[in-house]
N, C-alpha and C positions, 0 to 999 in steps of 0.2 A: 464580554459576550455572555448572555444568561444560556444554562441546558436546564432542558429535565434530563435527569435519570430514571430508568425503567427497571426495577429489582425485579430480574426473572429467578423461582426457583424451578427446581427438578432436582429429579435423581441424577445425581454429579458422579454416579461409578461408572458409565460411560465417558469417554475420555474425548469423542467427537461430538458430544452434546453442544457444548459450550460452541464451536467452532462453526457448527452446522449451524444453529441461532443466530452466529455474528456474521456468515455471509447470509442469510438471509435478512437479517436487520440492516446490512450495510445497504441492501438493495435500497432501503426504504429512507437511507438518511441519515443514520448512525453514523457515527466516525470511531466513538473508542468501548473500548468492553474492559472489563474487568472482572477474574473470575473471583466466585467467591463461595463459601463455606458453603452455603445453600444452592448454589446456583452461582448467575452472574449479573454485573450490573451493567446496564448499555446506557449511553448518555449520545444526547442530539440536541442542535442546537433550540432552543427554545423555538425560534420561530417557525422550523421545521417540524416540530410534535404535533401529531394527531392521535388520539386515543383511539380511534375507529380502525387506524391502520396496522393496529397490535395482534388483533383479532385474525384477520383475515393471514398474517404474518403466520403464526401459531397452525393457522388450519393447512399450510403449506408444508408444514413440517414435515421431514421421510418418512417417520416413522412415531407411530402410535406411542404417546408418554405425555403425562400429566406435565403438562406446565401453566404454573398461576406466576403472578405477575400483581406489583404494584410501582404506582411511579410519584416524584414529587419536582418541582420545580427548585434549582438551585440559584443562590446567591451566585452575583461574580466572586471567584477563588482568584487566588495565583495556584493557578495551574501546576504550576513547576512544583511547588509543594506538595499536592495529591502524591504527584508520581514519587515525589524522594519520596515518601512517606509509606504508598500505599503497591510500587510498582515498578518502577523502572532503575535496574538495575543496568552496570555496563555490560556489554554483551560484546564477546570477541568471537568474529568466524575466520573462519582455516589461517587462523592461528596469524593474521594477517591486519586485519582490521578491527580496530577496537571502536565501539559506539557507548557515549555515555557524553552525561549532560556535564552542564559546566560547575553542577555541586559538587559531581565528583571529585575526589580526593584519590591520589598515590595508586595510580591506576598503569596497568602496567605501559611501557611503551614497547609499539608495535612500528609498524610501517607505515598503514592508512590509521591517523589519530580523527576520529568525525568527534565535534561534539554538535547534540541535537539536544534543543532545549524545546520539546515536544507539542508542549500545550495539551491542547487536544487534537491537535492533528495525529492521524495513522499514518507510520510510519518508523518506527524507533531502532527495527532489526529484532525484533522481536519474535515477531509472529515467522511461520515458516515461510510465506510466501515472501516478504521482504527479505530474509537471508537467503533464502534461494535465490533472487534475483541477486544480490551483494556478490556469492559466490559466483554466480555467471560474468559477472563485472569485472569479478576479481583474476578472470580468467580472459578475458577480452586483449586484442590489441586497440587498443583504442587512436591513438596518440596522435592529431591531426585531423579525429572523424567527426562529424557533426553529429549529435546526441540527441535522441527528443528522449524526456522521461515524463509520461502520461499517464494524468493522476497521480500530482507527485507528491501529495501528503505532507512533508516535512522538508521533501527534496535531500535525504539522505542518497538515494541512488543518483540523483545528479549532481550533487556533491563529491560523492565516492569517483565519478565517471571523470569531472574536471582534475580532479589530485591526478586520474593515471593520462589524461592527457587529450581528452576532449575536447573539441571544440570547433566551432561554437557548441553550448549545449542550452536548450531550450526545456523549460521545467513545466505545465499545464497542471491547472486544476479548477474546479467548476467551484472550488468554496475559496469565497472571501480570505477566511480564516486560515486557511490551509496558506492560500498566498502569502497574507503578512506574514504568516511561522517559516516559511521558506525564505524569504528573502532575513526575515532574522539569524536563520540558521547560518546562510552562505556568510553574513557578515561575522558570524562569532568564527568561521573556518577560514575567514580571510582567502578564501579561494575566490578567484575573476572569470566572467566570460560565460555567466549562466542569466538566460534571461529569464523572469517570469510571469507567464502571463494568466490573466483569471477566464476559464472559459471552458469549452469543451471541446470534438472533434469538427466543429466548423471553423475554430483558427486553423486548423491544418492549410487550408487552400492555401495551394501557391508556396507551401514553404517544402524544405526537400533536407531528409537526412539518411545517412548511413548507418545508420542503428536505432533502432526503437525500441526505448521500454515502455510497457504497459502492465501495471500490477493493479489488476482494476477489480470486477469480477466478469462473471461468464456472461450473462445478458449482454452488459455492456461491451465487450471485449468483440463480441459476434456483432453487436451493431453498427461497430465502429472501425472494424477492420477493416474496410474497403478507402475509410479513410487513409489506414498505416500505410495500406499496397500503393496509395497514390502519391504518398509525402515519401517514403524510400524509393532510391535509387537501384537501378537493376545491380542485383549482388547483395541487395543493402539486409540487413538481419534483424529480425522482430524476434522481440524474449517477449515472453507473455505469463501472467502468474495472476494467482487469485481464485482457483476455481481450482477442484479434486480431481483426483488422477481418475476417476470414472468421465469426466467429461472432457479427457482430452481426447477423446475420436471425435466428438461434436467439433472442438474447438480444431481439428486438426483438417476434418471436413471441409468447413468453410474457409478456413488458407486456401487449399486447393486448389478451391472453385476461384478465387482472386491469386492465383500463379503461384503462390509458396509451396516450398518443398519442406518437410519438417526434418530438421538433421537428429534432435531425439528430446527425449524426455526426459527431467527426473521428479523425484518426490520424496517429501519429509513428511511423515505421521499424513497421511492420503493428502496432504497439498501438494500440487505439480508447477513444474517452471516448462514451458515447451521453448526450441531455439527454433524460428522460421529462415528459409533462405527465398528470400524474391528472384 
């Protein structure tokens, strides 16, 4: 698959810059960011680029700051490369779960061993919204419940969810590419019993589970809820991530109004995980 890359700079002494950019870029098509010396570089897939859409992105921005921008179209990579190379290191949360590709080497062993061989998909455990989700997972009884994980990027979180005892668990994404990375992922972890399907919140009809994850962002997330409340089960739990701890009364509002109660919140560096109860 061909991307352009978009090389944004700015002043990088703000430490929300970068963050605030890639959930507004993700709105628009983005899948991976990477920071860098100047700024950051965002990559989509070629057929999704529009230069018009840059503009209008930028003018949305919170807050007042110089940001210029150039972009170029890439060759197909082996992907796997970029990340050894430029990015993706292993990553262990609460001391429980280790995430790292299959270059890694002598890496410590833990309990949940995921290896994700990323591409371009988002999703590595990197960012704080995917380890906040991880750590809500890691804290779950899971074992016998049926699983959705929507927008599942790489399907690390439905991965993690069948090792502790999901199941069925149902994986959803709206990109191609995202689907083949996941169905590669579950085969390098030889875990069973996750299905994956390419699409968005109209595969939901008709199907019904007892916990939902959603790591998406806010727009979406508000659009789509009335979906989640009609696929869980009375009792059933909605985790949600991808959007700032400023917009969880938004996001917490519109539960309400579709029957959740929010049992609470947390946050790493202003990204929040909310836990719903239907």
């Amino acid at each position: 698959m061909k991307y352009f890359v978009v090389h944004f700079s700015f002043d990088t002494s703000s430490e929300y810059t970068a963050d605030i950019l890639a959930s507004l870029l993700g709105e628009a098509g983005y899948e991976s960011f990477i920071n860098t010396d100047t700024g950051m570089d965002a990559y989509i897939p070629a057929r999704l680029f529009d230069e018009k859409t840059i503009l209008p992105t930028l003018e949305n921005f919170p807050f007042q700051m110089a940001i210029n921008f150039s972009f170029e179209e890439l060759e197909d990579k082996n992907w796997n490369e970029e990340w050894e190379k430029n990015f993706f290191e292993p990553i262990i949360i609460d001391d429980q779960c280790i995430i790292h590709s299959s270059f890694h080497k002598n890496i410590p062993h833990l309990k949940y061993d995921i290896i994700i061989d990323p591409k371009m998909a988002f999703g590595t455990g990197h960012h704080e919204t995917t380890s906040l989700v991880i750590g809500e997972i890691l804290k779950m009884e899971l074992k016998g419940k049926s699983l959705l994980d929507m927008g599942c990027g790489t399907s690390v979180l439905a991965i993690l969810a069948a090792m502790r005892g999901a199941a069925p668990v149902t994986a959803i994404d709206i990109d191609d590419w995202c689907v083949d990375n996941s169905l590669e992922n579950i085969r390098l972890n030889a875990v069973s019993g996750i299905e994956v399907l390419l699409g968005g919140a109209e595969l939901l009809a008709g199907l019904h589970f007892d916990v939902v994850l959603a790591n998406i962002n806010r727009n979406i997330l508000l659009n789509d809820m009335k979906s989640y409340a009609e696929t869980l089960a009375p009792g059933g739990e909605l985790y949600m991530s991808g959007f700032y701890t400023e917009d969880v009364p938004v996001i917490e509002a519109k539960a309400r109004e579709l029957g959740f109660s929010m049992q609470y919140f947390l946050q790493k560096n202003n990204w929040a995980v909310v836990k719903m109860k239907k």
